[in-house]
TORPAMI-361515 format. One line per field, with one value per atom (N, C-alpha, C): atom name; x, y, z. Coordinates in Angstrom, 1 decimal. Layout:
% residues N
atom = [CA / ...]
east = [X / ...]
north = [Y / ...]
up = [Z / ...]
END
This chain:
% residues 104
atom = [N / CA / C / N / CA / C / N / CA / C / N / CA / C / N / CA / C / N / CA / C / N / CA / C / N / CA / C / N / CA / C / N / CA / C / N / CA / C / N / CA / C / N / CA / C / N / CA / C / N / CA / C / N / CA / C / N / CA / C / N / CA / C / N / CA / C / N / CA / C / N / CA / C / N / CA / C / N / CA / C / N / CA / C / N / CA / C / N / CA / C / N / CA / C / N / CA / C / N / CA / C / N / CA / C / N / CA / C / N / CA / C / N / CA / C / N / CA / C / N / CA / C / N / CA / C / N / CA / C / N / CA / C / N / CA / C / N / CA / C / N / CA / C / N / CA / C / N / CA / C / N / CA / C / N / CA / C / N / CA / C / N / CA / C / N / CA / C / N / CA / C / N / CA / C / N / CA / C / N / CA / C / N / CA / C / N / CA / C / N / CA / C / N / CA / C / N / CA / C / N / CA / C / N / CA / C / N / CA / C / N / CA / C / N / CA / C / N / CA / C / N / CA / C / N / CA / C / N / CA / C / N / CA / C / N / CA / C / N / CA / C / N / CA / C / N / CA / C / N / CA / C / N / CA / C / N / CA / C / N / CA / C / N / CA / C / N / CA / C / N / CA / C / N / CA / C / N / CA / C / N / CA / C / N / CA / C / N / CA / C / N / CA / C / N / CA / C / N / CA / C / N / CA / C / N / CA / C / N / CA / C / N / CA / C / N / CA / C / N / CA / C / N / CA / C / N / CA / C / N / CA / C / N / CA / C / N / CA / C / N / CA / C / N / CA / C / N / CA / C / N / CA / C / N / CA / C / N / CA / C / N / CA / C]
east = [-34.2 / -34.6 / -34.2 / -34.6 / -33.8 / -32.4 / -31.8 / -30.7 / -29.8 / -30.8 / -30.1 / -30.7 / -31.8 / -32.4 / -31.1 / -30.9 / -29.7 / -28.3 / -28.1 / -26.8 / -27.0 / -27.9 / -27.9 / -28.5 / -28.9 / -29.3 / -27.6 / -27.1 / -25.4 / -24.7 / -24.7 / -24.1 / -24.7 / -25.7 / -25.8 / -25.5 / -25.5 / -25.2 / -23.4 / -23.2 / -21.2 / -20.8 / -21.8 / -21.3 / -22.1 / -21.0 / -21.6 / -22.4 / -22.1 / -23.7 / -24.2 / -24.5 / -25.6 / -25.7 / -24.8 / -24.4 / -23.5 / -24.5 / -24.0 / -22.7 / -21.7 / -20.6 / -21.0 / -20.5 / -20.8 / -20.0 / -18.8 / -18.0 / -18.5 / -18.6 / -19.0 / -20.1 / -21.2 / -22.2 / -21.9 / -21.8 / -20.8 / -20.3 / -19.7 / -18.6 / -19.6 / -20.8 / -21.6 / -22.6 / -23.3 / -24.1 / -23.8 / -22.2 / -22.0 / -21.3 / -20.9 / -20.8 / -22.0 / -22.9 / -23.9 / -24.7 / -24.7 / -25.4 / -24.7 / -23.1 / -22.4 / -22.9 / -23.3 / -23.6 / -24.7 / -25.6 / -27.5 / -27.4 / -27.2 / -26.7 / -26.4 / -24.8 / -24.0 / -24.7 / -25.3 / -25.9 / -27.3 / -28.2 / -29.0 / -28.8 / -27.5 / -27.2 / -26.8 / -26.4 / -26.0 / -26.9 / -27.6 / -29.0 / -30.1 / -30.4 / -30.6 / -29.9 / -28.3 / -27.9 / -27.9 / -28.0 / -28.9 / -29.8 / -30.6 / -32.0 / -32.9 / -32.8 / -32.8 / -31.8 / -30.9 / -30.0 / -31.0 / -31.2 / -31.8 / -33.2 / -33.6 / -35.5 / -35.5 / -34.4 / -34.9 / -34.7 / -33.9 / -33.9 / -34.9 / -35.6 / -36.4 / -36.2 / -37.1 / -37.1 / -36.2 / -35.9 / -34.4 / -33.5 / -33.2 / -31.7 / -31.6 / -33.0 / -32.6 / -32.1 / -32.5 / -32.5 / -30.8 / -30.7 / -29.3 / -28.7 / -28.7 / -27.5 / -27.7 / -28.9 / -28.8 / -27.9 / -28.2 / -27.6 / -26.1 / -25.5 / -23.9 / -23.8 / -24.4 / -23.9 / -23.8 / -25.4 / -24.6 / -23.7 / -23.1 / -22.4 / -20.8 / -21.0 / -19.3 / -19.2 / -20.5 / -20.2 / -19.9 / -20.8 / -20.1 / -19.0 / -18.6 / -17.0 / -16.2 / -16.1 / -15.6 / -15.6 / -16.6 / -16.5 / -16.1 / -16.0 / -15.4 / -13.5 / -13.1 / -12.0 / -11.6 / -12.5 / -12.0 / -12.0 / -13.3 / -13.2 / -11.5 / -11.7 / -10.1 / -8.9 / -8.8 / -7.4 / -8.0 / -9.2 / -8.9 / -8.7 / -9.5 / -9.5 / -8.5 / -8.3 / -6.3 / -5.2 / -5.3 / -3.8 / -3.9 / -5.0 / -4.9 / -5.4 / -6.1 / -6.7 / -6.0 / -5.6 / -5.4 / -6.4 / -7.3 / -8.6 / -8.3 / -8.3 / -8.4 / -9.4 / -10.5 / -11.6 / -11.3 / -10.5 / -9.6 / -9.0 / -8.3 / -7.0 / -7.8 / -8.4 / -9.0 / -8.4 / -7.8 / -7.6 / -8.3 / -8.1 / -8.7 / -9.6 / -9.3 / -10.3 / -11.1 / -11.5 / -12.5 / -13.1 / -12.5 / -13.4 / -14.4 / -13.7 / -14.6 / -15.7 / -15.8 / -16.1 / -17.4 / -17.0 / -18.0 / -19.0 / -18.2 / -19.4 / -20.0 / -20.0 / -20.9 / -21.8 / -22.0 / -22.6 / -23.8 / -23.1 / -23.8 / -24.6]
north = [-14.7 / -13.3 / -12.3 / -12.6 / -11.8 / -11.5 / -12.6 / -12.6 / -11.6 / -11.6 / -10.7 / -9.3 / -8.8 / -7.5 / -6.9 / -8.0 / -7.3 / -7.2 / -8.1 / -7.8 / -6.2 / -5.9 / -4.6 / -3.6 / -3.9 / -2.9 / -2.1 / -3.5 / -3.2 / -2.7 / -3.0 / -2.6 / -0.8 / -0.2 / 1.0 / 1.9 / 0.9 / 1.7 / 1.5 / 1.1 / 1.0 / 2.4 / 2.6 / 4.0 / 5.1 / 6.3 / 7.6 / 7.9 / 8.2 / 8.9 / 7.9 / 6.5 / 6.1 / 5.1 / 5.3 / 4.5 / 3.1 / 2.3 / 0.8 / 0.7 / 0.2 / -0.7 / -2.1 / -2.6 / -4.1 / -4.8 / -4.4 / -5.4 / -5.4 / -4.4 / -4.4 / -5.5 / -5.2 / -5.9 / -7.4 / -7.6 / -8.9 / -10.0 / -9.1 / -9.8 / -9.9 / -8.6 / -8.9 / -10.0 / -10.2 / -11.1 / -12.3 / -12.6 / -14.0 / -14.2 / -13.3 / -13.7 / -14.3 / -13.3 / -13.7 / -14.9 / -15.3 / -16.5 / -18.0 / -17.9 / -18.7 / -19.3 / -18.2 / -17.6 / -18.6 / -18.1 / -18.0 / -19.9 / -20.2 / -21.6 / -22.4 / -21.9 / -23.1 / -23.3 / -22.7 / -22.2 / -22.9 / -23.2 / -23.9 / -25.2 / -25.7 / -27.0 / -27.4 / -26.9 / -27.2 / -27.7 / -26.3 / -26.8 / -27.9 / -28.5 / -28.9 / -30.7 / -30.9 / -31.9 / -32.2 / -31.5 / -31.3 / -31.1 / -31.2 / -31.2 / -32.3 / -33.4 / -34.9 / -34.9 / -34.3 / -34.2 / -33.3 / -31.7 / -30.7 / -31.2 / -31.9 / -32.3 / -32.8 / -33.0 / -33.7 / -32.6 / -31.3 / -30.3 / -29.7 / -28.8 / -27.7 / -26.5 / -25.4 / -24.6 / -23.4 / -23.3 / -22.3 / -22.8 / -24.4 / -24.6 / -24.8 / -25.0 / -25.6 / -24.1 / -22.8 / -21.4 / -20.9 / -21.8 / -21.2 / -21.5 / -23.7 / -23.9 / -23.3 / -23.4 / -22.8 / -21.6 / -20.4 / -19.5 / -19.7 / -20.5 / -20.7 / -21.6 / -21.8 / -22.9 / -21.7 / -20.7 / -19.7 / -18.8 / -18.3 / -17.3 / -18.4 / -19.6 / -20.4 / -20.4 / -20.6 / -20.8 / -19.3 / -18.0 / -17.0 / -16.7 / -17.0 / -17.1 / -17.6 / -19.0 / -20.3 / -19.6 / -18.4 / -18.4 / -16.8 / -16.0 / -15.2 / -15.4 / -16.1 / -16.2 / -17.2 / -17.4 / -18.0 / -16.9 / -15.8 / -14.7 / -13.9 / -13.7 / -13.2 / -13.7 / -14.8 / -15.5 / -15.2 / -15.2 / -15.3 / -13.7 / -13.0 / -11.4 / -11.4 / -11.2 / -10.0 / -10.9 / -12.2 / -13.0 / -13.6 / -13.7 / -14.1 / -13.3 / -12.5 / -11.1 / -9.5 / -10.1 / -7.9 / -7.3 / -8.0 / -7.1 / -6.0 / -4.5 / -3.3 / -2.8 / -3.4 / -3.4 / -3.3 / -4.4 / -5.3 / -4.2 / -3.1 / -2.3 / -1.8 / -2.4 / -1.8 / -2.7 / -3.9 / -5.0 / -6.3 / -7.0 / -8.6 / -8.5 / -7.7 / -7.9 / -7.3 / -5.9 / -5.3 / -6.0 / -6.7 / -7.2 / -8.3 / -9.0 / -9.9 / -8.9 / -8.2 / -7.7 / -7.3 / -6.9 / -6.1 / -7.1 / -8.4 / -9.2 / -9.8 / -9.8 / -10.4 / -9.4 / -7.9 / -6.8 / -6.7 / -6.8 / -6.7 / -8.2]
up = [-32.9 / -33.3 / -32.2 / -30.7 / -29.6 / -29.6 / -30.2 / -30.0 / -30.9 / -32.2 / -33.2 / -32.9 / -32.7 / -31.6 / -30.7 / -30.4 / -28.6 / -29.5 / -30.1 / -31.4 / -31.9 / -32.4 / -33.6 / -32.3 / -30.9 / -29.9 / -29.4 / -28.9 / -28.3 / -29.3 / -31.0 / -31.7 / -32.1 / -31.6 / -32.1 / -30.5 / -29.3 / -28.4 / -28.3 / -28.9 / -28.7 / -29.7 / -30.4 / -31.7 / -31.2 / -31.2 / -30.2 / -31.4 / -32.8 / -33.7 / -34.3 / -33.8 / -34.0 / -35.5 / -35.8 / -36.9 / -36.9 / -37.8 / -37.1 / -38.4 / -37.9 / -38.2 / -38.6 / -40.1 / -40.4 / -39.5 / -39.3 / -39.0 / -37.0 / -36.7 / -35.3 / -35.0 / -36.1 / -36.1 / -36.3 / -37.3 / -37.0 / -36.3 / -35.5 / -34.5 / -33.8 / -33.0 / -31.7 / -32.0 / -33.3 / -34.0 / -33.5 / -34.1 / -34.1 / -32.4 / -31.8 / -30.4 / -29.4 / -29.7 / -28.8 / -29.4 / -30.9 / -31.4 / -31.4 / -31.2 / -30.3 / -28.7 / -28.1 / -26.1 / -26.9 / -27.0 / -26.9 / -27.1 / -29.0 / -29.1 / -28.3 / -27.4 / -27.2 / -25.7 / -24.9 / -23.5 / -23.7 / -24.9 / -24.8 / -25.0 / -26.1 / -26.1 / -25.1 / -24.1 / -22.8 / -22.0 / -21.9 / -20.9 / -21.6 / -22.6 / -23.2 / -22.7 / -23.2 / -21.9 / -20.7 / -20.2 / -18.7 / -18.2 / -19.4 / -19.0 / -17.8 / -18.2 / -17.6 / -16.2 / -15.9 / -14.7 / -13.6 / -14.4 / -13.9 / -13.3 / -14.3 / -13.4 / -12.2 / -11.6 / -10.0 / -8.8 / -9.5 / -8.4 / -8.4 / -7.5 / -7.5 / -8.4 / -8.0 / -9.6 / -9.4 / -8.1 / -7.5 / -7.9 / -7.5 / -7.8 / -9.7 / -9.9 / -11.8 / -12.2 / -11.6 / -12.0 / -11.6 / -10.5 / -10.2 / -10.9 / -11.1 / -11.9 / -13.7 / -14.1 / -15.2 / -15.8 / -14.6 / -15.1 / -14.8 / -13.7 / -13.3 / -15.0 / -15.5 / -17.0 / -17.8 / -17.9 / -19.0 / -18.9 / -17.6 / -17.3 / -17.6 / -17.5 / -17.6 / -19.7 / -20.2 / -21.5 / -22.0 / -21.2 / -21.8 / -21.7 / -20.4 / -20.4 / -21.1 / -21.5 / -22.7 / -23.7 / -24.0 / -25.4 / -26.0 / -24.6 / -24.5 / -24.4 / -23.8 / -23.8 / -25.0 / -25.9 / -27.6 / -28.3 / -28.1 / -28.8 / -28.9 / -27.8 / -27.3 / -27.6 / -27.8 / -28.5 / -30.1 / -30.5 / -31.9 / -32.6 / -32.2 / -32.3 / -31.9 / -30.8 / -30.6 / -31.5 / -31.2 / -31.4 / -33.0 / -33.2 / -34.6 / -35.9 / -35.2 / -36.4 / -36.3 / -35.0 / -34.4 / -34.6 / -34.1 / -34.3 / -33.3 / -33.9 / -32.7 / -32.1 / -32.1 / -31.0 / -30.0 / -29.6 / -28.5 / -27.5 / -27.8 / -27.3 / -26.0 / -25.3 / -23.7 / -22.7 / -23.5 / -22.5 / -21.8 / -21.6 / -21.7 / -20.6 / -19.3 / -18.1 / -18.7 / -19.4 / -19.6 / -20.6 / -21.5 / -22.9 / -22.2 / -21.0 / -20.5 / -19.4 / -18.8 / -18.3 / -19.0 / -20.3 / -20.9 / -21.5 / -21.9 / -21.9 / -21.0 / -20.0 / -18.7 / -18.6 / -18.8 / -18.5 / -19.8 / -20.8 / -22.5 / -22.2]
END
């Protein structure tokens, strides 16, 4: 449910009057419900690894796992939008698309 909140939040702040785009919506929806997903099945297999460190390092590595799968699945976004859709979202360039997801 957070997950779809922060979807339809970034998707009304990406439009200057405020008006949501399906397809915008969309795309942020299933981005971040890929992230949220694939970042818990993760931590989830490493759950049993993670129990023997303390609650700093389980915090560190945690977040170094979601920040690598947002990346993983950012850089799938990006081959499939630009190279296989032409999605024109895209036309800012690859550092910034990633950029903007580590910030979003």
């Amino acid at each position: 449910m957070l997950a779809e909140l922060l979807a339809i939040s970034i998707t009304l702040l990406q439009q200057p009057n405020l008006s949501i785009q399906i397809i915008d919506l969309a795309i942020n929806s299933l981005f971040i419900q890929w992230v949220a997903l694939s970042s818990a099945g993760m931590l989830c297999i490493f759950g049993r690894r993670l129990q023997r460190f303390n609650d700093h390092w389980v915090a560190t590595i945690s977040y170094i796992i979601t920040l690598a799968i947002t990346l993983i699945i950012s850089e799938l976004a990006w081959y499939i939008l630009s190279r296989e859709l032409g999605y024109s979202y895209l036309n800012k360039g690859h550092a910034i698309f990633l950029l903007k997801n580590y910030v979003n």
